[in-house]
matplotlib code that plots the C-alpha trace (Angstrom):
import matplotlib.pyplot as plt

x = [16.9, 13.6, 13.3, 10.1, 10.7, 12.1, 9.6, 10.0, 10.6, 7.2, 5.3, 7.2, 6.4, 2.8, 3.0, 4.7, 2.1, -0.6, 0.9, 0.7, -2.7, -3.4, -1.6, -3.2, -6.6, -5.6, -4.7, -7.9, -9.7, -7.7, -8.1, -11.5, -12.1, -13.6, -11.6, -13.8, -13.2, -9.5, -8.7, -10.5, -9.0, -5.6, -6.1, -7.6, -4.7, -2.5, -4.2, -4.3, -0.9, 0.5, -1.9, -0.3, 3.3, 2.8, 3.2, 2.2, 2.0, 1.9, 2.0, 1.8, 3.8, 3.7, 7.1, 6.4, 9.6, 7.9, 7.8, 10.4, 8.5, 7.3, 3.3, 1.3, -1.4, -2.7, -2.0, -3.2, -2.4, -3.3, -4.7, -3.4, -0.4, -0.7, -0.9, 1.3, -0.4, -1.3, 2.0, 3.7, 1.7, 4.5, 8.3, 10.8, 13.3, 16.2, 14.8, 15.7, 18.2, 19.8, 16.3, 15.4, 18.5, 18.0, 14.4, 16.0, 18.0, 15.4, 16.5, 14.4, 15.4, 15.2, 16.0, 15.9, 16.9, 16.6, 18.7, 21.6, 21.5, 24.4, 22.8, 21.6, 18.4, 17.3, 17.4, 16.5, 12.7, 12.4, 12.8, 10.3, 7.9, 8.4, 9.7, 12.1, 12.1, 10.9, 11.0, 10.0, 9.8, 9.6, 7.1, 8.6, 7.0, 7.6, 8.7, 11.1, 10.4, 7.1, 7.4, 6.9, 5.1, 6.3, 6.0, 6.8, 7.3, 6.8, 6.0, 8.5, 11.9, 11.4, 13.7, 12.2, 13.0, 14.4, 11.4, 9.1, 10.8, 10.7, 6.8, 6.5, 8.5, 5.7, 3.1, 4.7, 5.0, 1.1, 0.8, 2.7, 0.4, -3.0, -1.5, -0.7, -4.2, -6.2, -4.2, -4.9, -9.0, -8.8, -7.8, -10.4, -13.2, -12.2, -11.8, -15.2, -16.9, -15.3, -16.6, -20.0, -19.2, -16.6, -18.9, -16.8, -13.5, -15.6, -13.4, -10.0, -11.2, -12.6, -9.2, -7.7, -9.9, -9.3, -5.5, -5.8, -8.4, -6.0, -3.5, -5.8, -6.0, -2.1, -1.9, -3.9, -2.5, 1.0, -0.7, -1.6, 2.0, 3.5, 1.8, 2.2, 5.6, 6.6, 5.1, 5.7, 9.8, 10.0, 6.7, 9.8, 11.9, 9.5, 8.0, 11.3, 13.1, 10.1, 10.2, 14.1, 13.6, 10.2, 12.8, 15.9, 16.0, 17.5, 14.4, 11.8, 13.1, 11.8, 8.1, 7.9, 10.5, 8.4, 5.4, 6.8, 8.3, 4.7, 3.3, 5.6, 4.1, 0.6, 0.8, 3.1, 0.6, -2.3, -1.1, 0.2, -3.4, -4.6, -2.5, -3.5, -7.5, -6.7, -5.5, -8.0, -10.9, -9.5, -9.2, -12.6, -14.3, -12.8, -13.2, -9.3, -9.6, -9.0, -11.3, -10.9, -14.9, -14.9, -17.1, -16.5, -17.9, -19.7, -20.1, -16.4, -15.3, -17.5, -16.1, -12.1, -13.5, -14.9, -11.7, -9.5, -11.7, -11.8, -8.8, -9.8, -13.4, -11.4, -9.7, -12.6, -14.9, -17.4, -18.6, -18.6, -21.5, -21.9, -24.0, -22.6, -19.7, -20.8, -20.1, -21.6, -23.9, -21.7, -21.3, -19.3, -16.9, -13.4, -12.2, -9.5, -12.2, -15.0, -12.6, -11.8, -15.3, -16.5, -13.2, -14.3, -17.8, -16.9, -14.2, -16.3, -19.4, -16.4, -14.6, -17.7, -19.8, -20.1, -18.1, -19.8, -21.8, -22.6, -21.8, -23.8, -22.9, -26.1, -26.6, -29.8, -29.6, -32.5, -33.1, -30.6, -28.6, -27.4, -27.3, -25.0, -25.4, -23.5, -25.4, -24.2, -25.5, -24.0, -24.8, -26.6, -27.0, -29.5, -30.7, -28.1, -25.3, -26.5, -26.5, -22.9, -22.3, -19.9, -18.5, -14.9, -12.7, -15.8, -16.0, -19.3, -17.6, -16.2, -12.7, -13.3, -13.6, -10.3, -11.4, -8.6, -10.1, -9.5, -12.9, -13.0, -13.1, -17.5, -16.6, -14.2, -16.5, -19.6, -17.7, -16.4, -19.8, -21.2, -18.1, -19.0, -22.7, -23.9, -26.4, -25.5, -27.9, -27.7, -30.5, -29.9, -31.5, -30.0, -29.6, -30.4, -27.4, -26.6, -26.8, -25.2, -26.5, -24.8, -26.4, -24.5, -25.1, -25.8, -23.6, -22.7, -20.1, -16.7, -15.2, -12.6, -9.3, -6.8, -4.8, -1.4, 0.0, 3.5, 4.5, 2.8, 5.7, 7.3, 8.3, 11.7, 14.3, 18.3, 19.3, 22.5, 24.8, 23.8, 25.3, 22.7, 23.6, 20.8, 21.3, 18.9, 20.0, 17.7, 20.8, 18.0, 16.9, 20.1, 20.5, 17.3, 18.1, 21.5, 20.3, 17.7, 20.0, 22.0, 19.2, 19.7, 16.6, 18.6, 22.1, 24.0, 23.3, 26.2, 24.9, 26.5, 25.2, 24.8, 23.5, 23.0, 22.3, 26.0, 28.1, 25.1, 25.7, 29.0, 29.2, 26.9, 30.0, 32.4, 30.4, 28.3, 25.5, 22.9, 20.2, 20.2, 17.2, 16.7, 14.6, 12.8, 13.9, 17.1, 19.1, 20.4, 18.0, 15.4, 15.5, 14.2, 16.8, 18.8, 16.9, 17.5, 21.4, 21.9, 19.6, 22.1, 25.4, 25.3, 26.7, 24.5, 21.4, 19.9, 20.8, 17.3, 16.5, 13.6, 12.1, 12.1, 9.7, 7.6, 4.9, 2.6, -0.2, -1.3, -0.6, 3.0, 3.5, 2.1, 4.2, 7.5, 6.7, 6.1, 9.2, 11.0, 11.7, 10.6, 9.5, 8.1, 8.5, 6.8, 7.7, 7.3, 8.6, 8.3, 11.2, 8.8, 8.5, 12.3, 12.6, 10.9, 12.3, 16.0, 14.4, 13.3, 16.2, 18.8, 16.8, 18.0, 14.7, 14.6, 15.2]
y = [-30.9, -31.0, -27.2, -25.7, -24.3, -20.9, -17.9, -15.0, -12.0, -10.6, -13.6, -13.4, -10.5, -10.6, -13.6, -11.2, -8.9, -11.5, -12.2, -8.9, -8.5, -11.6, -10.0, -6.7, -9.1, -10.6, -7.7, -5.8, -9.4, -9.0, -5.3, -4.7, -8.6, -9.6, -11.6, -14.9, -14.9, -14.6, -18.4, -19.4, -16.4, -17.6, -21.2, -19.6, -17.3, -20.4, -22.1, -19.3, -19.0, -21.7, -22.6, -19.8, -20.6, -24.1, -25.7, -28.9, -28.1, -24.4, -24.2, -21.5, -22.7, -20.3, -20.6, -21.4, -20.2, -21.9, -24.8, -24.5, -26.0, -25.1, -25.9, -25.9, -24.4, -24.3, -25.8, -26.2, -29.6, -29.5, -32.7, -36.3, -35.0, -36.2, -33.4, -33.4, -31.1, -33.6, -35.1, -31.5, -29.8, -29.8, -29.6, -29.5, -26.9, -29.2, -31.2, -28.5, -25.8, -23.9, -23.8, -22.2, -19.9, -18.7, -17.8, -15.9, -13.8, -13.2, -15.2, -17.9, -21.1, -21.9, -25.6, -25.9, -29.3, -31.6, -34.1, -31.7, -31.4, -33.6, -35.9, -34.2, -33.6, -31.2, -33.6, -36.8, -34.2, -33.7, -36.6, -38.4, -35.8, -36.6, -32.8, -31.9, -28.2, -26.3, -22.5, -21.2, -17.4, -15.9, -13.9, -11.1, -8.7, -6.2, -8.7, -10.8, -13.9, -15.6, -17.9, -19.1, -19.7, -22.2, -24.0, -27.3, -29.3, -32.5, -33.9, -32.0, -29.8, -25.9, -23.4, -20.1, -17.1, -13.6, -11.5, -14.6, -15.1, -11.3, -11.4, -14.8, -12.1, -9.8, -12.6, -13.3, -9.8, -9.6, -12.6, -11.0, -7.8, -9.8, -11.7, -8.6, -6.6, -10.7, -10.4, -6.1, -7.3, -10.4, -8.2, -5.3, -7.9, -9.7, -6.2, -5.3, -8.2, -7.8, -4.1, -5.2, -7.1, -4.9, -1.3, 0.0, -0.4, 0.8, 4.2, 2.1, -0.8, 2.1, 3.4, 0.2, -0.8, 3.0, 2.0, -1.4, -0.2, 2.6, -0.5, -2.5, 0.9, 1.5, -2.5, -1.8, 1.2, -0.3, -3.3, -0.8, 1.3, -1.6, -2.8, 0.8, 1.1, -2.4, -2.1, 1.4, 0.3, -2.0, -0.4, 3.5, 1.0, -0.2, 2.8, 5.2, 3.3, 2.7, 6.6, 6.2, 3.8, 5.9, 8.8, 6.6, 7.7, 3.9, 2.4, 5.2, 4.5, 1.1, 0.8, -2.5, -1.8, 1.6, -0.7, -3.0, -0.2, 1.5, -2.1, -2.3, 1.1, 0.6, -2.3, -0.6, 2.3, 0.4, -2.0, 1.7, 2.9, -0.8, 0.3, 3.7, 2.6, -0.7, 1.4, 4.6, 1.9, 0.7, 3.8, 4.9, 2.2, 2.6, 6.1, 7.1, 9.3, 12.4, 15.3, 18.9, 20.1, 23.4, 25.3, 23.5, 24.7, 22.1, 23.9, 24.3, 20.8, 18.8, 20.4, 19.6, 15.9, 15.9, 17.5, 14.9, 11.8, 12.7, 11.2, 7.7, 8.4, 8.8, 5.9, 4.0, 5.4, 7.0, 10.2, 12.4, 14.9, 17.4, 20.4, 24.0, 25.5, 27.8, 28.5, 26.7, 25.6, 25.5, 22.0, 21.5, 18.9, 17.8, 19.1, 16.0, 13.3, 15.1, 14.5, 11.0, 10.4, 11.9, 10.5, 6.5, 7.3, 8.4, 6.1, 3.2, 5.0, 5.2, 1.9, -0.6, 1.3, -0.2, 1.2, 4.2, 4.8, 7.7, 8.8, 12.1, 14.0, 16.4, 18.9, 19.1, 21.9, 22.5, 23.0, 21.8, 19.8, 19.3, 16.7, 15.1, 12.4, 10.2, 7.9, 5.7, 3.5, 0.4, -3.2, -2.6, -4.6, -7.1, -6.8, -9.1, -7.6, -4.4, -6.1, -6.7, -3.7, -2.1, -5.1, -4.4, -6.9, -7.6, -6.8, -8.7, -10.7, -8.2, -9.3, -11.7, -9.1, -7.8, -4.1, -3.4, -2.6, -3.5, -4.1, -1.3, 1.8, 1.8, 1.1, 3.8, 5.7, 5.1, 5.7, 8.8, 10.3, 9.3, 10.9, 14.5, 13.8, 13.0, 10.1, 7.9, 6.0, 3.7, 3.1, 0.4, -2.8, -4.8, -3.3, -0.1, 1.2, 2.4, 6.1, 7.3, 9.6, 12.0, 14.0, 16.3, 19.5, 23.0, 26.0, 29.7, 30.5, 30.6, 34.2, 34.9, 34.3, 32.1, 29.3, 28.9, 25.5, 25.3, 22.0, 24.1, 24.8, 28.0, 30.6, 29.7, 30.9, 30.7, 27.7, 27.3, 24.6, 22.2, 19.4, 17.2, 14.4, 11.1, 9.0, 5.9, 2.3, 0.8, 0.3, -0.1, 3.5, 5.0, 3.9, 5.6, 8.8, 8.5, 7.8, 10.4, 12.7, 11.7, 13.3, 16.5, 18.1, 17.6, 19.3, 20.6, 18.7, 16.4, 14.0, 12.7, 9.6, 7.7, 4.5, 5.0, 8.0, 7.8, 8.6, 10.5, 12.8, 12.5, 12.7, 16.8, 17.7, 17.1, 18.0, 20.8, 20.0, 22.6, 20.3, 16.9, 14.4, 12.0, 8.6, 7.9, 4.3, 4.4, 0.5, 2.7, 5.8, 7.1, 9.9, 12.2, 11.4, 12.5, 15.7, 16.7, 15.8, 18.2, 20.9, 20.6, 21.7, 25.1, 24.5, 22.3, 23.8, 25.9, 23.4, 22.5, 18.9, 17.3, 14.0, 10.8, 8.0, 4.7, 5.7, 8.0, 8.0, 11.7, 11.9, 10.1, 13.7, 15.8, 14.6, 14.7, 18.4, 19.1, 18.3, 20.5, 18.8, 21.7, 19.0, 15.3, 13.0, 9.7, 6.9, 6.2, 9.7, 10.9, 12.7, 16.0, 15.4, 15.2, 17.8, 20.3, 19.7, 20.9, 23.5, 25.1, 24.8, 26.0, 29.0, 32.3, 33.0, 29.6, 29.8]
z = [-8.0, -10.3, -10.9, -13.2, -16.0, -15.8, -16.3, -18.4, -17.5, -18.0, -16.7, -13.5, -13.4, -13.9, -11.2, -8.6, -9.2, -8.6, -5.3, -3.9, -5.5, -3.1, 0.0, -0.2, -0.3, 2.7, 4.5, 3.6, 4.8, 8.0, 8.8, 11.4, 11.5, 14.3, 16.8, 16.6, 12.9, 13.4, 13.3, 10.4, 8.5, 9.3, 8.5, 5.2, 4.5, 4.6, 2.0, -0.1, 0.3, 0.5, -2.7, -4.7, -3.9, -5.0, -1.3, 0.0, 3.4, 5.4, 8.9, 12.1, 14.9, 18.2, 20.3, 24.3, 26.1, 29.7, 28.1, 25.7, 23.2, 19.5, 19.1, 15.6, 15.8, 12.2, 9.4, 5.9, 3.7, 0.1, -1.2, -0.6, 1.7, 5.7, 8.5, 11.0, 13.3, 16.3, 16.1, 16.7, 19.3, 21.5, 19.8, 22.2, 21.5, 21.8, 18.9, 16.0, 18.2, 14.8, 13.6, 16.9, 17.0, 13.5, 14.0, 17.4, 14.9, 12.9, 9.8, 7.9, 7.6, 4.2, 2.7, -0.9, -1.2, 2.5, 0.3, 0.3, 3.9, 5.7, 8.5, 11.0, 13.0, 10.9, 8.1, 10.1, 10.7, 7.4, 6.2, 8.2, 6.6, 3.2, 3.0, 0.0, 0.2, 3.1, 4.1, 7.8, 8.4, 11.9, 13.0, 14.9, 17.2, 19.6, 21.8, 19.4, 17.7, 18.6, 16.6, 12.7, 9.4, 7.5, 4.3, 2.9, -0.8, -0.4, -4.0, -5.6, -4.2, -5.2, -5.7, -4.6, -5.9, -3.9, -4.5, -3.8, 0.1, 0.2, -0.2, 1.9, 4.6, 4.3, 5.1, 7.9, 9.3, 8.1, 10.9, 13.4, 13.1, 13.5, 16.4, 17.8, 17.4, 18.3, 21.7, 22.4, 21.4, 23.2, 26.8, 25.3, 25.6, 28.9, 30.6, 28.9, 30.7, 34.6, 34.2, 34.5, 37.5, 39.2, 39.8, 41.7, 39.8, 36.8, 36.1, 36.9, 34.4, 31.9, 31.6, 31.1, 28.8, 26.5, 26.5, 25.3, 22.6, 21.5, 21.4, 19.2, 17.0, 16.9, 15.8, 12.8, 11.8, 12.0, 9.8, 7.1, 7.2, 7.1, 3.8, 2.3, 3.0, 2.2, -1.6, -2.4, -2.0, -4.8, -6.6, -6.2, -8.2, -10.8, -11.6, -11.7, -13.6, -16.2, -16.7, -17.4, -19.7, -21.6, -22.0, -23.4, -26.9, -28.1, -26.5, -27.8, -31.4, -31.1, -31.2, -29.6, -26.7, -26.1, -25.6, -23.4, -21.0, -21.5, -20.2, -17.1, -15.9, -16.6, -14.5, -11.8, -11.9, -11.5, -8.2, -6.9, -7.1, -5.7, -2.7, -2.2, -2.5, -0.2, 2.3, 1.7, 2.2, 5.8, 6.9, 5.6, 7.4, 11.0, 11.0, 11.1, 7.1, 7.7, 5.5, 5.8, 4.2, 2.8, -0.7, -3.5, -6.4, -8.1, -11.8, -12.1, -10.4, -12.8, -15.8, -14.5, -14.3, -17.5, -19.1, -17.1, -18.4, -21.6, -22.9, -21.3, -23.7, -26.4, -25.9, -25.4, -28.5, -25.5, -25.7, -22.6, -22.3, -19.5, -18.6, -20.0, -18.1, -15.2, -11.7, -8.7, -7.5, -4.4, -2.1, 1.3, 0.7, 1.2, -2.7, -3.5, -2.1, -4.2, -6.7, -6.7, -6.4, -9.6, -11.4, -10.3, -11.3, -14.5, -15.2, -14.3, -16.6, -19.9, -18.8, -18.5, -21.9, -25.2, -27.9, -29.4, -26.0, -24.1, -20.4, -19.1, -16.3, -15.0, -11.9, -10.0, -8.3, -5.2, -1.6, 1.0, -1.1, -4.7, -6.7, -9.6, -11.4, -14.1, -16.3, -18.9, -22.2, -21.1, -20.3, -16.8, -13.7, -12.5, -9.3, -8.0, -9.2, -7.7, -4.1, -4.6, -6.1, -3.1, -1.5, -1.9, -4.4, -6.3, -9.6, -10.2, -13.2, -15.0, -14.3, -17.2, -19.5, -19.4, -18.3, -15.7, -12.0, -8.6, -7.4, -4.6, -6.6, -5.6, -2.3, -1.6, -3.7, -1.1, 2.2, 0.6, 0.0, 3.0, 5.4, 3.5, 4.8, 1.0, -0.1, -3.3, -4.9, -8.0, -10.9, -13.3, -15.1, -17.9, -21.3, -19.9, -18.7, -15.1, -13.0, -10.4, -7.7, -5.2, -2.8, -1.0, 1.2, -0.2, 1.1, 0.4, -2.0, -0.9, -0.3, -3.5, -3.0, -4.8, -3.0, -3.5, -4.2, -2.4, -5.5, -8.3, -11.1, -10.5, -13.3, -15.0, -12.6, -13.1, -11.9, -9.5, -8.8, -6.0, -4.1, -2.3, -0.3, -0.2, 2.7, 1.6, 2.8, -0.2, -2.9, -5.4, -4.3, -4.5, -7.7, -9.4, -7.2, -9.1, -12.5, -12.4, -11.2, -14.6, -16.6, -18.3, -16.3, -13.4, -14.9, -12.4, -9.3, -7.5, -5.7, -2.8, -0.5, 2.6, 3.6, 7.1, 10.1, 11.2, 7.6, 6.5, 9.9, 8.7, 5.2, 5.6, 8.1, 5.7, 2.4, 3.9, 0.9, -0.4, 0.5, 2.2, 1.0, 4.3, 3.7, 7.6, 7.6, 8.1, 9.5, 13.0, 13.5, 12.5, 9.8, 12.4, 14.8, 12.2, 11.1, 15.1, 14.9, 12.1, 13.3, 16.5, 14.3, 13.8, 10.8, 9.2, 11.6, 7.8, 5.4, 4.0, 4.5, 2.4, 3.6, 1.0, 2.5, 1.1, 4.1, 2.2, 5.2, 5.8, 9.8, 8.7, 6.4, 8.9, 11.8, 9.6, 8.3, 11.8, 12.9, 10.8, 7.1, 4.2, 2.4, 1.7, -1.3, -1.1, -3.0, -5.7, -6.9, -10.0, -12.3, -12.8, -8.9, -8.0, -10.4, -8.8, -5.3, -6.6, -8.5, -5.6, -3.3, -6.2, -7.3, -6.0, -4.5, -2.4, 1.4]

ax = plt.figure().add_subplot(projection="3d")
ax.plot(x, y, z, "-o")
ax.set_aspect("equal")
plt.show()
C-alpha cells in the first residue's frame, strides 16, 4: 500500500490540532443555524472534511428500515473523481449485510486497502468505484444507528491514523446531533403553522409545540457537551502529562527539551481556551449563560487586570498604564465575566501593539453608568475591518501574523457586556491605534464583608495518610491520576482504582478508602448511580466522594454538587488542583 510519508511527532501534532480547530468551527457554524441552511451546511462540512483528511469522496447515507434500503443523500467529490450519488439513492440492504451489521453495532467499517479484501461483495462495490481505502462511521442516535458518513480514497489507499478515526468519530456524532435538533425544528415549525389554522386546539398545539422547542434546546445543549467533553479527555492527557514532564528534573536540565514540553502546553492551553470560548459564545447567543450580577468595584478590578497583564507586556515590550489605585467607582456585574472582559481587551490591546507601544486603561466615572476604556498605539482598523470586527473566527488577517488568537475573543467579549446591560463601542482608524469602550450600570457599594473561597489554599496543616480509590474507564486517565499521585506533593496517598461502577462499588467495600474520586462517564452507570449506591452502605454512606468529569458546563457542576459529591474537578486538572483536593480530605480539620 502507497503510504505518505510518516509525520513527526510535532507536526502531527500540530495537524491534530488543526483538525479540532476545524471541528470546533463546524460545530460553532452548526449551533443556532437555521433549519433551511442545514443542507448546504452539511454538504459543506463534507468538503471541509473530507478536504482535510485527504479524501476523494465523502458521503451521508440515511438508513430506511421500511424500505430496507441505504439512500445518499449528500455527497461531496473533490475534483476529477465521478459521484455516485444518483446511482445510490436506494441500496438495498442485502447488497452490503456485514456493512449493515457492523454499523448496527455501532462499529465503523474501515478498509485500508479494498485490494486486501478477499472477493466478496464488499469488494466487488468498491471496486466498481475506483475505491482503495474507504472508512464509514455510523451515526448513532437515541434511536440506534440511522445511518452513516463515510469517506473514500480513490487515487491513492490511506492508512489512517487512531486519533484521526477518533476525530472522524466525533464528526459523525456532530451529524447525528444536527439531525437530531433539524428533525425537533422541522415538527416546531409544522406545529407552528397548523396553530394558525386549528383555534381551537391552539392551547393543545401550544403545548406541543413548548416540548418539542425544549427538545430542539436539549439537542443543542447535548451538541455542545458533547464537544466539551469529547476534547477536554485527550486535551486532561495532554496537558497533565505536559506538567509531569515541566517538573522532571532530566528534562528541565535540558534547555531544548524544556522548550519543547513548554511548546506542547502552550498549544494544549490555547485549544483548551478555544473550547471554553467556543462553547461560552453558543451559550451567550441563545440565551442559556448563566450570570449572577452583583457590586463590583471597578477601581480595584482594573488594577487586578492590569497586574495580571502585565507579564504578557513585558513580554511584548508594551507598556501598561492605568489610573492610580483607589476604590470604586462601583458597577453591577457578574465579577468573573467583568473579568474576562477586561483580560481580552487588554490582551488584544498588548498582543496586536507595536513593540515599544502603549496600552491605557482610564475610568470615566458619571451619572448612571461608568465607563472604562482601553486604548492602544497600534496599527488600527479601517472601516472594514471594524464591520468584521465581532464576527466570530475572524481575525480580520491577523492570523498571518503569527500573533496567537482564536478569532472570538471580541465576540465573547460583546455578548458579555451586553448580558450585564453595558454598551461597548470601538474608536479606531489606521495608524492611529484602537479604543475600547464599556459602559456599564452605576450601583451602591457593596456592604463589607469578605467571601470565602472554598478552593483557596488553606494554612499548612499536618498531613495524614490517605487511600483514595479512582474509578475512571479512560486508561490514559488513570495513568496521569497514577503518575501524579507519584509526585512528592502528593506523598502519602495510595491510590487504588476501578474502571467501571460495579468493581468500583466493589473495590470501596473491600478497601473502605478515605476518599473516592468518581469520573460521571462511567461504560455501565452513571457516576451518580454510583454516588447513590455508596451513600446506601452504611459503611461507605460518609466516605467523601469528589467528582472527576471532562463536562465543565456550569448546570453539569451544579446538578452533580447537588446530588451530594463535596467536590468537582474538571478536566483537564491541574497538579496544584489535585493537590489541593487530598489536602483537604487528609487534614485533620477536613470533614
Amino acid at each position: 500500500m502507497n503510504q505518505p510519508l510518516r509525520l513527526s511527532a510535532a507536526a502531527e501534532a500540530a495537524r491534530l490540532h488543526d483538525f479540532v480547530a476545524l471541528l470546533l468551527r463546524l460545530a460553532g457554524q452548526f449551533i443556532n443555524l437555521p433549519l433551511p441552511r442545514v443542507d448546504a451546511a452539511i454538504d459543506q462540512a463534507l468538503a471541509d472534511t473530507g478536504g482535510f483528511v485527504g479524501a476523494d469522496r465523502a458521503y451521508l447515507f440515511h438508513y430506511d428500515f421500511e424500505a430496507r434500503v441505504g439512500r445518499n443523500t449528500h455527497e461531496w467529490c473533490t475534483q476529477g473523481i465521478e459521484p455516485h450519488r444518483e446511482s445510490l439513492l436506494a441500496v438495498p440492504f442485502e447488497a452490503v449485510p456485514d456493512w449493515l451489521q457492523a454499523h448496527l453495532r455501532g462499529d465503523a467499517v474501515h478498509v485500508p486497502d479494498a485490494r486486501a479484501l478477499p472477493p466478496c461483495h464488499l469488494r466487488d462495490m468498491l471496486d466498481a468505484q475506483g475505491v482503495q481505502t474507504t472508512i464509514a462511521l455510523p451515526l448513532l442516535g437515541e434511536h440506534g444507528c440511522a445511518g452513516f458518513v463515510g469517506f473514500d480514497f480513490v487515487r491513492a489507499a490511506r492508512r489512517l491514523g487512531d486519533e484521526e478515526v477518533d476525530l472522524l468519530k466525533l464528526f459523525a456524532q456532530m451529524l447525528v446531533n444536527v439531525g437530531q435538533r433539524g428533525r425537533a425544528e422541522a415538527a416546531l415549525a409544522e406545529a407552528n403553522a397548523l396553530l394558525e389554522a386549528r383555534v381551537a386546539e391552539r392551547t393543545r398545539e401550544l403545548a406541543v409545540a413548548k416540548e418539542r422547542a425544549e427538545a430542539a434546546d436539549h439537542a443543542k445543549s447535548a451538541l455542545m457537551a458533547r464537544v466539551s467533553h469529547e476534547l477536554r479527555t485527550p486535551l486532561n492527557a495532554v496537558l497533565g502529562f505536559a506538567q509531569l514532564l515541566e517538573l522532571d528534573p532530566a528534562l528541565r536540565a535540558s534547555r531544548a527539551a524544556g522548550a519543547r514540553v513548554a511548546q506542547i502546553r502552550q498549544a494544549g492551553d490555547h485549544l483548551l481556551r478555544m473550547v471554553d470560548e467556543v462553547l461560552d459564545l453558543a451559550r451567550a447567543e441563545s440565551g442559556r449563560l448563566q450570570l449572577q450580577p452583583e457590586a463590583v468595584d471597578l477601581g480595584a478590578m482594573l488594577a487586578e487586570a492590569l497586574a495580571l497583564a502585565q507579564p504578557l507586556a513585558q513580554q511584548q515590550g508594551v507598556q501598561l498604564q492605568g489610573p492610580p489605585a483607589a476604590t470604586g467607582p462601583w458597577v453591577r456585574a457578574d465579577r468573573t465575566r467583568l473579568r474576562q472582559v477586561l483580560m481580552n481587551l487588554l490582551s488584544n490591546a498588548v498582543k496586536y501593539n507595536r513593540a515599544g507601544g502603549q496600552v491605557r486603561l482610564d475610568i470615566e466615572p458619571g451619572g448612571s453608568r461608568v465607563a472604562f476604556s482601553v486604548r492602544d498605539t497600534g496599527v488600527g482598523l479601517s472601516a472594514a475591518q471594524r464591520a468584521g470586527l465581532f464576527e466570530p473566527f475572524n481575525r480580520l488577517g491577523a492570523e498571518r501574523s503569527g500573533t496567537e488568537g482564536t478569532g472570538l475573543g471580541l465576540a465573547i467579549t460583546r455578548q458579555l457586556v451586553l448580558l450585564m446591560d453595558g454598551q461597548l463601542q470601538v474608536e479606531s482608524a489606521p495608524g492611529q491605534g484602537s479604543c475600547f469602550t464599556v459602559r456599564l450600570p452605576a450601583c451602591a457599594a457593596a456592604a463589607e464583608g469578605v467571601a470565602v473561597d472554598r478552593h483557596a489554599p488553606q494554612a499548612e496543616a499536618k498531613r495524614r495518610p490517605l487511600s483514595a480509590l479512582y474509578v475512571e474507564d479512560n486508561p490514559t486517565n488513570l495513568l496521569l491520576m497514577q503518575a501524579m499521585l507519584e509526585r512528592p506533593e502528593c506523598d502519602g496517598v495510595t491510590l487504588h482504582t476501578a474502571t467501571d461502577g460495579q468493581s468500583g462499588l466493589a473495590a470501596a467495600q473491600r478497601l473502605r478508602p478515605g476518599l473516592i474520586l468518581l469520573d460521571l462517564s462511567l461504560p455501565d452507570m452513571d457516576g451518580r448511580e454510583l454516588l447513590r449506591r455508596l451513600r446506601d452502605d452504611p459503611a461507605l454512606a460518609q466516605v467523601p466522594c469528589v467528582a472527576v468529569s471532562a463536562n465543565a458546563l456550569a448546570p453539569e457542576v451544579a446538578s452533580a454538587l447537588q446530588a451530594g459529591f463535596q467536590d468537582y474537578v474538571t478536566k483537564p486538572f491541574s497538579l496544584q488542583r489535585l493537590v489541593e483536593v487530598l489536602d483537604h480530605f487528609r487534614t485533620p480539620s477536613a470533614p
